[in-house]
C-alpha positions in Angstrom: -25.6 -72.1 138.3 -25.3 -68.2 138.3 -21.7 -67.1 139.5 -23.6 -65.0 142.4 -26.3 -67.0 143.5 -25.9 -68.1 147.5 -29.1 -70.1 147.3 -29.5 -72.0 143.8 -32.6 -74.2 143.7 -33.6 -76.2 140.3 -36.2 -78.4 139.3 -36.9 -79.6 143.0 -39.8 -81.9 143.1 -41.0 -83.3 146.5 -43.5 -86.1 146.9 -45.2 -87.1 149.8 -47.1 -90.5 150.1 -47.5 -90.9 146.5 -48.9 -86.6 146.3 -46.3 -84.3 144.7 -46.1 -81.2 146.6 -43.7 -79.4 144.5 -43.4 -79.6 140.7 -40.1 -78.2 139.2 -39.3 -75.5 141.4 -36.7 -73.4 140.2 -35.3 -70.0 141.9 -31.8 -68.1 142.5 -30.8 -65.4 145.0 -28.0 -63.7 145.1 -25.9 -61.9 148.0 -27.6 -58.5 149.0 -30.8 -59.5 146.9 -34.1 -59.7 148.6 -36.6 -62.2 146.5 -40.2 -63.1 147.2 -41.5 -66.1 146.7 -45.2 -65.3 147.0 -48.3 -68.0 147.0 -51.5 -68.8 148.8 -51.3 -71.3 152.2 -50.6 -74.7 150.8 -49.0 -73.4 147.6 -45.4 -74.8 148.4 -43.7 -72.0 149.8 -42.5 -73.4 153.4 -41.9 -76.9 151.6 -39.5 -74.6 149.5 -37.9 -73.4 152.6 -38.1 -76.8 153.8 -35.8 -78.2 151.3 -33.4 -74.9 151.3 -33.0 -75.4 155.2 -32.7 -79.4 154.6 -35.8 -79.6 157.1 -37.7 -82.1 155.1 -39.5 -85.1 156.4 -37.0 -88.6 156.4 -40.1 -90.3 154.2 -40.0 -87.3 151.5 -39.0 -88.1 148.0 -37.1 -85.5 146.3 -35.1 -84.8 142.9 -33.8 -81.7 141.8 -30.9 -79.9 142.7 -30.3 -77.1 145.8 -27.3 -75.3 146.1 -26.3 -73.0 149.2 -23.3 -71.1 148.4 -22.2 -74.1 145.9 -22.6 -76.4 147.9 -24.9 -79.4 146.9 -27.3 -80.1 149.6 -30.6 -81.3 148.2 -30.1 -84.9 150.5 -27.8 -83.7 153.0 -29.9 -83.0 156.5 -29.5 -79.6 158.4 -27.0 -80.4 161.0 -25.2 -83.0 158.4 -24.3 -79.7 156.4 -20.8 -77.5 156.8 -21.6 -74.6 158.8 -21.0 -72.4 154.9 -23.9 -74.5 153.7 -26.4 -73.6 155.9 -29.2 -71.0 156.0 -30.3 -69.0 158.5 -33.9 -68.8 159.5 -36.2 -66.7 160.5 -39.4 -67.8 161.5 -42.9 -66.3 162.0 -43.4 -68.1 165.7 -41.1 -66.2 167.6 -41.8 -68.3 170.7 -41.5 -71.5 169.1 -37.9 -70.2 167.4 -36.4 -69.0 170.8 -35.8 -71.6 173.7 -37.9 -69.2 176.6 -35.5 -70.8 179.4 -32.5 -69.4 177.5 -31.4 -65.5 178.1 -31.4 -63.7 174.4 -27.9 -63.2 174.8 -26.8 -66.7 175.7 -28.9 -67.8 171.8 -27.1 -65.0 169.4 -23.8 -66.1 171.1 -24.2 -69.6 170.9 -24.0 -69.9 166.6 -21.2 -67.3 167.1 -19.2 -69.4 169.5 -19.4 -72.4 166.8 -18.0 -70.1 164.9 -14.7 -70.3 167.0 -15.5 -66.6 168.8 -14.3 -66.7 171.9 -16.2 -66.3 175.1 -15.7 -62.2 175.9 -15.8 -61.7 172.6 -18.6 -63.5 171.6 -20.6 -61.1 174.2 -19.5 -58.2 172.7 -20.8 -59.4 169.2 -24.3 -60.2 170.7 -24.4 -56.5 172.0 -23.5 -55.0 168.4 -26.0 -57.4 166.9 -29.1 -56.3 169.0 -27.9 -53.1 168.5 -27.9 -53.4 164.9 -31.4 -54.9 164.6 -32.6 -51.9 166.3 -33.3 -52.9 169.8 -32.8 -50.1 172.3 -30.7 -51.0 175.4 -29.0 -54.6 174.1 -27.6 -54.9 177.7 -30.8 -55.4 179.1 -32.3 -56.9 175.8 -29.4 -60.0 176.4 -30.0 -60.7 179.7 -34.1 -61.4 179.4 -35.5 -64.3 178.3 -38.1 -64.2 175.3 -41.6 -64.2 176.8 -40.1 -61.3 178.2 -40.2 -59.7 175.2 -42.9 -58.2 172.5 -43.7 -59.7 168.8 -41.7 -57.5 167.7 -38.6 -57.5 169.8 -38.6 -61.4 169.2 -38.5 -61.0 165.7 -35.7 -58.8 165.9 -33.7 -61.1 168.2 -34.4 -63.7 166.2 -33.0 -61.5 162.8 -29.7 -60.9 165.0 -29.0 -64.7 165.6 -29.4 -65.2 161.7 -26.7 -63.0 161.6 -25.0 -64.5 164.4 -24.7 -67.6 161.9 -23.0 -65.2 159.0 -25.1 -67.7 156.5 -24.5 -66.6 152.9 -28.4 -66.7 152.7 -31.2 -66.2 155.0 -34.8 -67.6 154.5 -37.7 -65.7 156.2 -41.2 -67.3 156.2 -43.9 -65.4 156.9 -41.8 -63.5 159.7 -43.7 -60.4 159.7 -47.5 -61.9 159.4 -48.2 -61.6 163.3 -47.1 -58.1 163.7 -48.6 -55.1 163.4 -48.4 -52.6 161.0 -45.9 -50.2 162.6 -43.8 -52.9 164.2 -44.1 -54.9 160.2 -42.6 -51.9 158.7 -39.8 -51.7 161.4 -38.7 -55.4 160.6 -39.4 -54.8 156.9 -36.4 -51.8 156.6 -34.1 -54.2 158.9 -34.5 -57.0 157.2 -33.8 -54.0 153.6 -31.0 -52.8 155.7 -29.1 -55.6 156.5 -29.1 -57.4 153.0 -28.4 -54.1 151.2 -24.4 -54.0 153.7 -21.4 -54.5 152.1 -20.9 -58.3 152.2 -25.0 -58.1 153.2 -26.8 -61.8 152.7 -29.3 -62.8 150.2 -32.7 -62.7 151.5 -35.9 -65.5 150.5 -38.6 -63.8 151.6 -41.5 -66.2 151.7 -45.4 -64.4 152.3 -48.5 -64.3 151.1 -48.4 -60.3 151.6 -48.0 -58.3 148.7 -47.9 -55.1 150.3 -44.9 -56.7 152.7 -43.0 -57.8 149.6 -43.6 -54.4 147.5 -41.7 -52.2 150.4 -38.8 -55.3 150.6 -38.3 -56.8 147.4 -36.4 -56.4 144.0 -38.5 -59.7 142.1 -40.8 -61.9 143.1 -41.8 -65.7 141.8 -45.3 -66.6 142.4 -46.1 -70.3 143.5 -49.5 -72.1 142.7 -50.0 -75.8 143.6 -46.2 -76.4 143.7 -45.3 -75.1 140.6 -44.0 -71.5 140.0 -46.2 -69.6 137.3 -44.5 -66.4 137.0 -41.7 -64.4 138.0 -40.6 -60.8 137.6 -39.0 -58.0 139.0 -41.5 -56.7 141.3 -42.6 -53.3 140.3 -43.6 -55.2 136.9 -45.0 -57.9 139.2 -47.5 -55.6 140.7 -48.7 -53.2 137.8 -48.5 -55.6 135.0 -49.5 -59.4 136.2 -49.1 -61.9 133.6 -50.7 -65.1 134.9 -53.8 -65.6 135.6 -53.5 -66.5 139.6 -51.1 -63.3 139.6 -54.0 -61.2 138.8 -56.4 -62.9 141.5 -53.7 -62.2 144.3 -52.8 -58.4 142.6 -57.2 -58.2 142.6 -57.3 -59.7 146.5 -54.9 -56.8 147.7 -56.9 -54.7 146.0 -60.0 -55.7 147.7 -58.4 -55.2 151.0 -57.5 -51.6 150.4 -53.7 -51.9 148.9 -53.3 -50.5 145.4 -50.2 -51.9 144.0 -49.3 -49.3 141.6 -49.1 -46.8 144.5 -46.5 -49.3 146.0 -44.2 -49.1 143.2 -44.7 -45.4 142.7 
């Protein structure tokens, strides 16, 4: 296992009910790196995650190895897991993510409080957090509950309690796919901005958006039918695709109006 990586994941293979979903997945991230894992819907990316977070269904059969900050956790379920082995999350349902009976500020001090923070001081860390996602006014933001709240300043809330949980590594699938485009590119250079601090977390970026992981990303691995079939820094990624299902993903963005060579310009 690289010396850096926070999230080490090799040859993970998952079956369910007889079907292999993943094939010898294999990936590293390192603290303050930001990596794609791109793929179409029902390429493997969220069982990926899955297995990272230690979210997988009780009947799944699994081999492999994953590795959270060193620690070996391919079997060991999410809340079995010392708090240093566990990955923060960010998902793409805000709504579903954040309990909507709870006050925002009440859910970033919670993983803080586990932490041993105490109670004053864990209030004052919510504040900075909010703050430092980019939400204007965190007084106010803290005391509202989330259908309160726009897409956006969910997704922001819900970046601020991964940091709440100081995880050596957060995973974010598909958080910026309901958005739009001014309020993607706001989460996108949080998201840049808090991985790229001194002592910053690794980032798995999970998407089937190319443009999204061209403005965020240093590499990318592409997944196709739970295997990975290619993986490269992502400037090289874009302009010069290798494998075959590469190109027809490179081709779709094109179709829709994004030239990647203008993104790595």
């Amino acid at each position: 296992m690289p010396a850096l990586s926070v999230l080490f994941i090799e040859q993970l293979c998952i079956s369910l009910g007889g079907q292999r979903i993943l094939d010898g997945i294999s990936l590293t991230v390192a603290r303050g790196e930001c990596v794609a894992l791109l793929g179409e819907s029902g390429s493997g990316k969220s069982m990926t995650a899955c297995a990272a977070l230690g979210l997988l269904p009780r009947h799944a059969v699994v081999s492999g190895s994953v590795r959270v900050d060193g620690t070996e956790v391919i079997h060991a379920p999410a809340l079995s897991r010392p708090l240093e082995a566990r990955p923060a999350m960010v998902m793409q349902d805000t709504l579903s993510a954040l309990n909507p009976l709870a006050t925002v500020g009440y859910q970033i001090e919670q993983p803080l409080r586990r932490r041993g923070m105490g109670r004053t001081d864990s209030r004052g860390e919510a504040l900075r957090l909010l703050d430092r996602v980019g939400l204007p006014d965190p007084g106010q933001i803290a005391r509202r509950i989330s259908p309160e709240l726009s897409g956006g300043q969910r997704q922001r809330v819900c970046i601020a309690i991964a940091l709440a949980c100081d995880a050596p590594v957060i995973i974010a699938d598909e958080p910026t796919s309901a958005l739009d485009m001014v309020t993607q590119a706001q989460i996108l250079r949080v998201l840049r901005e808090v991985t790229q601090a001194p002592g910053g977390p690794g980032l798995l970026f999970i998407t089937h958006d190319l443009h999204a992981a061209a403005h965020l990303c240093d590499r990318a691995l592409v997944i196709e039918a739970g295997r990975v079939v290619e993986e490269a820094p992502m400037p090289r990624l874009l302009t010069a695709p290798q494998h075959a299902h590469t190109r027809r993903l490179v081709a779709s963005a094109a179709s829709c109006g994004i030239a990647c060579e203008r993104l790595c310009a």
